[in-house]
Residue, then its C-alpha position, 0 to 999 in steps of 0.5 A: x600557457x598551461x593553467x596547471x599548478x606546479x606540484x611545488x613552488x621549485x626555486x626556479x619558479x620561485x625566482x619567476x614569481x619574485x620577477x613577476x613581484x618586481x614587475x608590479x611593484x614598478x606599476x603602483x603608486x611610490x607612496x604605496x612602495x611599503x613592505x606591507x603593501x609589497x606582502x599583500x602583493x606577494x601573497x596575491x601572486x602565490x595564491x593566484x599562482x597556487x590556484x594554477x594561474x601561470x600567465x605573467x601578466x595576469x599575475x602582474x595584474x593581480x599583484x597590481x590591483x592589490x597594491x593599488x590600496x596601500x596595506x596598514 
């Protein structure tokens, strides 16, 4: 795949990344499931994907890493 970012963030693309969100949100730990967690995730998987990142699982792994410590 392409290391190129989108122009804009299409509805299509953003239905991808919140599949992608999803994804990594199953692989951490339950007590780490809060919404501040799953923002600091998110926001991982948008800046990375804003940066030209397009590789799923790189972003699953990203978003992965950052919920691994849960956020205040």
């Amino acid at each position: 795949m392409v290391n190129r970012p989108p122009e804009k963030f299409d509805p299509d693309y953003v239905a991808t990344l919140r599949k992608i969100l999803d994804i990594a949100v199953e692989q951490i730990a339950l007590e780490n499931r809060t919404p501040a967690t799953k923002a600091k995730m998110a926001q991982t998987i948008v800046r990375r994907a804003a940066d030209g990142v397009t590789d799923a699982n790189d972003l699953v792994s990203s978003a992965v890493r950052a919920g691994e410590t849960r956020a205040a």
